[in-house]
Structure formats: structure tokens, C-alpha cells
N, C-alpha and C positions, 0 to 999 in steps of 0.2 A: 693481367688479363683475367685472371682467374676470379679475380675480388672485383674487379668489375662485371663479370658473371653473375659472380653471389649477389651483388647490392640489386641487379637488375632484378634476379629471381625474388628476390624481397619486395623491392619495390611493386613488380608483378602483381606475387601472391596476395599483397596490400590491396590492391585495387582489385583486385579480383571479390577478397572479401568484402571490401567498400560495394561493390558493384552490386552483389548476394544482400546485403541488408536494406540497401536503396531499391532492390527493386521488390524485395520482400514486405518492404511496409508502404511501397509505392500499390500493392496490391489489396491496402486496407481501404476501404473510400464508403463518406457517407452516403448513405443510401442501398448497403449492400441487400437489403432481405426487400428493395422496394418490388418488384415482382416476386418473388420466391414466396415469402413471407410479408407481405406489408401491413399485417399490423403487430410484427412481431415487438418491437419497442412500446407498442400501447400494451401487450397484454403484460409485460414486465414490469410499466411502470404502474401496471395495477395494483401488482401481486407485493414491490416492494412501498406505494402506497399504504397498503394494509399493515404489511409489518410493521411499519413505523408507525402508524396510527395506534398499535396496538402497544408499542414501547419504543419513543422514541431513540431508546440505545442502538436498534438495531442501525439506526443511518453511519452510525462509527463503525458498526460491526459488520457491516457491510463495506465499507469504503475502506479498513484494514485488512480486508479477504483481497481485492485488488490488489493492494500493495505486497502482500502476501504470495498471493499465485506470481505476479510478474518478477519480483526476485527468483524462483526459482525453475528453472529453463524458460524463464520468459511469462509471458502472457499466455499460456494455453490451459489453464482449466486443471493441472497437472495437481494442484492442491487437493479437489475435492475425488480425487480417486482414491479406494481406501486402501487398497491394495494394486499392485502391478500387475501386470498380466503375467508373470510369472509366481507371483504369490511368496518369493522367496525373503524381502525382508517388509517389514512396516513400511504404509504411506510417508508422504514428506508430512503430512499432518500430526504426526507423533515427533518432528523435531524441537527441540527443547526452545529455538527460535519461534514457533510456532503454537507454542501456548495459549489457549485461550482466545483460538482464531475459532470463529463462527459465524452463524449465516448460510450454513452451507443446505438449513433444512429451508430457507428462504429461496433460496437457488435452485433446488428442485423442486420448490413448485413451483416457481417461471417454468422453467425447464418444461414440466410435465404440464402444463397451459400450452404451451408452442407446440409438444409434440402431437396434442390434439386436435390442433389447426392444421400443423405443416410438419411431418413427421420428417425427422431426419434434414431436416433445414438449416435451423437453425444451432452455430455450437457452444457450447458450454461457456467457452472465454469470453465469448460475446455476453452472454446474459452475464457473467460476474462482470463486465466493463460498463455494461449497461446501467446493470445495479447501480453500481457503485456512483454512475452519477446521478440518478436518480434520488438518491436517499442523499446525496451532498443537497441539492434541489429543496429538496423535501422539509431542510433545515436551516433556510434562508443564506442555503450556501446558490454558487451559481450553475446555473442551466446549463452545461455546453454542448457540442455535437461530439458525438464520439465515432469514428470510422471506424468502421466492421467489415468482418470478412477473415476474421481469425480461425484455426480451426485445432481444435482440441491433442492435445499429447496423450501417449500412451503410457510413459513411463509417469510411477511418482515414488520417489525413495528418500527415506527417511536422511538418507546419508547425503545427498545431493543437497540438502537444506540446510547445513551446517555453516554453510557463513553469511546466515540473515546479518542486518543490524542490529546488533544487541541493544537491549536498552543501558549497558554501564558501559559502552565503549569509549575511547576517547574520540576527541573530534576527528583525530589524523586517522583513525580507522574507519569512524564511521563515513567523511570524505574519500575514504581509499574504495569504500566498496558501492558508492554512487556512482564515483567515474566509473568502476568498471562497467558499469550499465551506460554508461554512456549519459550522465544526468549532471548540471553541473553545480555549482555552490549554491547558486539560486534555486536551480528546481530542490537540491536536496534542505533547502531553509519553509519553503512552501510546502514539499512534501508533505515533509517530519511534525512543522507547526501545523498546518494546514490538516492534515490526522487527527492531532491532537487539539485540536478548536472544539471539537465535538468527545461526547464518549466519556468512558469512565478505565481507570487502571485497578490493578489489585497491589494490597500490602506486598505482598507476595514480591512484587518487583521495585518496592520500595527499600528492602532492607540493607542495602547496601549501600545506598547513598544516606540514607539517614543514618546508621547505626556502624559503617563499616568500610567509609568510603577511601578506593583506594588503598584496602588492608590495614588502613590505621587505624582503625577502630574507632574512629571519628565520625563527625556527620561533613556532608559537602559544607564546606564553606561560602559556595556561591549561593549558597539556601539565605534569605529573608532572616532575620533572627526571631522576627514577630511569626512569619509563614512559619518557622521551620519548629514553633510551639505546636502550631494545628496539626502539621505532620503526622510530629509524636502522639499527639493526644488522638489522631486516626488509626494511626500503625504505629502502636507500642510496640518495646520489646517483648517477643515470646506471646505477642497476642497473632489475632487470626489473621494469617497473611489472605487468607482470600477475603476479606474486609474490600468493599471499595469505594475507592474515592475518585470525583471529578476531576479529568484531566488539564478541563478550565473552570477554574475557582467559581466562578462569577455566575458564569454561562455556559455551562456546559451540554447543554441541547439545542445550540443556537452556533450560527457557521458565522466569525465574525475576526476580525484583526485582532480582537482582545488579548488573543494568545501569543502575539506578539510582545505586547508591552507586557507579559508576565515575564516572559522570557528576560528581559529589559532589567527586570524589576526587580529579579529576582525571588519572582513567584512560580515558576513554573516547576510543575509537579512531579515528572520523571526528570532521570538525570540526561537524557540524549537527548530533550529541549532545550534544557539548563545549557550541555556543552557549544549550543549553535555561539553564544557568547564568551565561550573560550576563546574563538578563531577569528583574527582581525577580520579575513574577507566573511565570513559568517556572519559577525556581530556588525559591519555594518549594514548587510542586507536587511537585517533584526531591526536594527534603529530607523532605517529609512521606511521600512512599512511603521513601527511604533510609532513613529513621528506622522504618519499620515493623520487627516481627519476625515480621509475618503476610503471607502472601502470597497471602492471599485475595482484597485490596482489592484490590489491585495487578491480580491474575487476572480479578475482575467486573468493575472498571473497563475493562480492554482491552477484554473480550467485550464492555460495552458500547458503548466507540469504534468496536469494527470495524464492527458493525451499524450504529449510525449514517453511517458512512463508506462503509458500503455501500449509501445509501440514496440518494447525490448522481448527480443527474440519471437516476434509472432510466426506459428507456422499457418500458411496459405495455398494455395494451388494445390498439387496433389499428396504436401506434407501434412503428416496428423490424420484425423478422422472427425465426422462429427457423432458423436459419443449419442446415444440413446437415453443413459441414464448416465447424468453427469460423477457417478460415483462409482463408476465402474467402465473399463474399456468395455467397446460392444465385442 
């Protein structure tokens, strides 16, 4: 009787949580700022317009800031705070996952556009979700709707951020910590390429798979023999790891399947694109876009990743705040 107790109270607790996330992101819906705010998305898409007009890196750099804030208590804006409101240790922005994350001066001046219209309206999460697909847009990536109505965290700590995806991990890790979001082989194949379509990396995150992959002091073996010349002759040894190079060889200002069939090919530039082809269900997600000559699927599917992805741990109703200056709790 007892252990049919326990299993009910599990069962319960289960649906209970179930219940808490469905109606949590049942409260996201397109069209949130259309009274409050209604031309809150045109003045964002002005502001990340410009950016990118001014250096087309920022569309990667911004659509990595996404990816960024929503691993880390979810979708709330929690990245661009620089401190807590307690002040006691560094932002999630100083975790070693977090390197080289930017955009965040892009995002306050949306930010500070909005709050000249509509003060206190619109929050932070929302202009990083919004970004982000605007500058995918911007890059002959696709247009989608993204539902709003998120609203900003208080916390951001350094420590809380310690199990990003690393760029050397293996596939079984880096699929361990997609599920836990709730994302599944497909989104995290679209995600990860899908990132990487656009944008530039640093030597900096090269050295281990060219020079040291694994501890053997070897290079990956899944490297090109032809690609894995260019490499070296990018990021030598003992040269400047902050050197960078195209994340897509070919095209890399341009949102396109390409980065697929590098993947395929054994072109692809980081090692946590490389491993989508370690893992049988991985690798064949990989061939089946590579193998397209349409890059439409390829296009709806992301847009649908990103949406989902933006949907992990959103706080709504009277959880979170909307933040005045996205870099600081009010």
C-alpha cells in the first residue's frame, strides 16, 4: 500500500510539473506588446537592421546571445545582467561557457528605443528573442513569428552557467544536456549547425581539436586531410588564438544548408559540429538535410527549433520583472 502511495505521489508531482510548464509557455502568444507596445518589434528590428548593416557578424552574434541566455535558467534576459542583485559573485557572463558572447550593447539600444515609446513594457528576453530572429532574417536565414510575453530574471551567476555545451564535448554529452531542456536530436542538429551557418569562431577554441584532440596530442581525425592543412595554417601552434576564422568555409554571412554538408564532409570547423556525425541518430539527421537540394526544410525546421528553444523555462504572469535597463535588475 505504501509503494502504491509513493508511485501515486510521483506520478502526481509529475503532472503537476507538466501542468506548471504547459501553462507557463501557453502564456507566451504572438501578438503580446500589440496594444501595450505595438510597434515594439518594428523598432527592434530597426536597431538590429543597423547592426548588421554595419557588420554583418553581428546576426551570429546575436542569434548566439539566444542560445546563450536560454540555457541558463531559461529564456529570461538573465545573461545581460552584470551583476546580481546581491552583488556577491560575477554575472553568468564571466562563465568560461560564455566566452566571447556579445551583442549585448545591440540589445540596449533596442531596449532603450522601447523604453522611449513604452517605458516599462516591454522585457529584455523578449528584445534578445526578437533579435535574434531578426538578424537570422537579415541573412537570408528565415523570417518566423516568435511569441512574447516573457519576462526578465533577477538572478545571474557565474556558477549557474557551468554546464553550457562546450565546444570539445562528446556527442553523448552534448545530447545529454539538450534533453535536459527539453530539445530533441533534431532540434539540437539544427540548433548547433543552424548557429554555425553564419558567424566566425576563435583559434582560441580550435586548439584541441587540431593539436590535442582527446589528450593525444593528435588532431581529430574526422578533420578533411585537405581542410585540416587550412586549419593549421589559421591556428598554428603557439600562434594567436584569438585569430578568427569562418565557422562556414564557403559562406559564412549567408544562413544556408551549406553547413550541413561540411559537417558530411568533413569540413566543419569546430569540433561540436564535427561530433553531430559521431551519433548514428545525429548523423543521419545531417545527411538527410545534406542530401536536400531545397532549403526550405532545412529553413522551417530551424525557425521551428529556435521557437521551441525559446520556450525553456520562460518566466510570465507575476514571475520576474521587466527590467528598465536590461544590465542591471531595477
Amino acid at each position: 500500500m505504501q509503494k502504491l502511495a509513493t508511485q501515486f505521489t510521483l506520478i502526481f508531482a509529475s503532472v503537476i510539473v507538466s501542468t506548471i510548464l504547459v501553462v507557463s509557455q501557453a502564456q507566451l502568444r504572438l501578438g503580446f506588446y500589440s496594444e501595450t507596445c505595438p510597434n515594439a518589434e518594428t523598432i527592434i528590428r530597426e536597431v538590429v537592421q543597423k547592426a548588421v548593416a554595419n557588420d554583418p557578424r553581428n546576426a551570429a552574434i546575436l542569434l548566439r546571445l539566444q542560445f546563450h541566455d536560454c540555457f541558463v535558467q531559461g529564456c529570461d534576459g538573465s545573461i545581460l545582467i552584470r551583476k546580481d542583485e546581491d552583488e556577491d559573485e560575477d554575472g553568468e557572463l564571466k562563465a568560461p561557457g560564455n566566452l566571447g558572447v556579445g551583442g549585448l550593447d545591440i540589445i540596449e539600444s533596442a531596449k532603450a528605443g522601447l523604453e522611449h515609446v513604452c517605458p516599462g513594457i516591454v522585457s529584455c528576453a523578449d528584445v534578445v528573442a526578437l533579435a535574434a530572429r531578426d538578424a537570422v532574417s537579415l541573412v537570408t536565414g528565415p523570417f518566423y513569428h516568435v511569441p512574447t510575453g516573457r519576462r526578465d530574471g533577477r538572478l545571474s551567476k557565474m556558477s549557474l552557467a557551468q554546464k553550457l555545451p562546450d565546444v570539445d564535448d562528446s556527442i553523448h554529452v552534448i545530447k545529454f544536456k539538450f534533453r535536459e531542456k527539453g530539445l530533441s536530436d533534431q532540434d539540437l542538429a539544427l540548433l548547433s549547425a543552424g548557429a554555425h551557418t553564419i558567424g566566425v569562431t576563435a583559434c582560441f577554441f580550435m586548439q584541441k581539436r587540431l593539436y590535442n584532440f582527446s589528450g593525444g596530442g593528435g588532431s581529430d581525425p574526422g578533420i578533411n586531410p585537405g581542410f585540416l592543412q587550412k586549419l593549421k595554417a589559421k591556428c598554428p601552434v603557439n600562434g594567436d588564438v584569438n585569430v578568427r576564422i569562418p565557422l562556414d568555409w564557403s559562406t559564412q554571412n549567408v544562413f544556408d544548408v551549406e553547413i550541413m554538408r561540411n559537417i558530411r564532409d568533413g569540413t566543419a570547423v569546430i569540433a561540436s559540429d564535427a561530433r553531430l556525425y559521431d551519433d548514428p541518430e545525429t548523423r543521419q539527421i545531417v545527411d538527410s538535410y545534406a542530401a536536400s537540394q531545397e532549403a526550405t526544410s532545412f529553413h522551417q525546421d530551424f525557425a521551428d527549433a529556435m521557437v521551441k528553444m525559446g520556450n525553456i523555462g520562460v518566466k510570465t504572469g507575476s514571475r520576474g520583472e521587466i527590467r528598465r535597463l536590461c544590465s542591471a535588475v531595477n
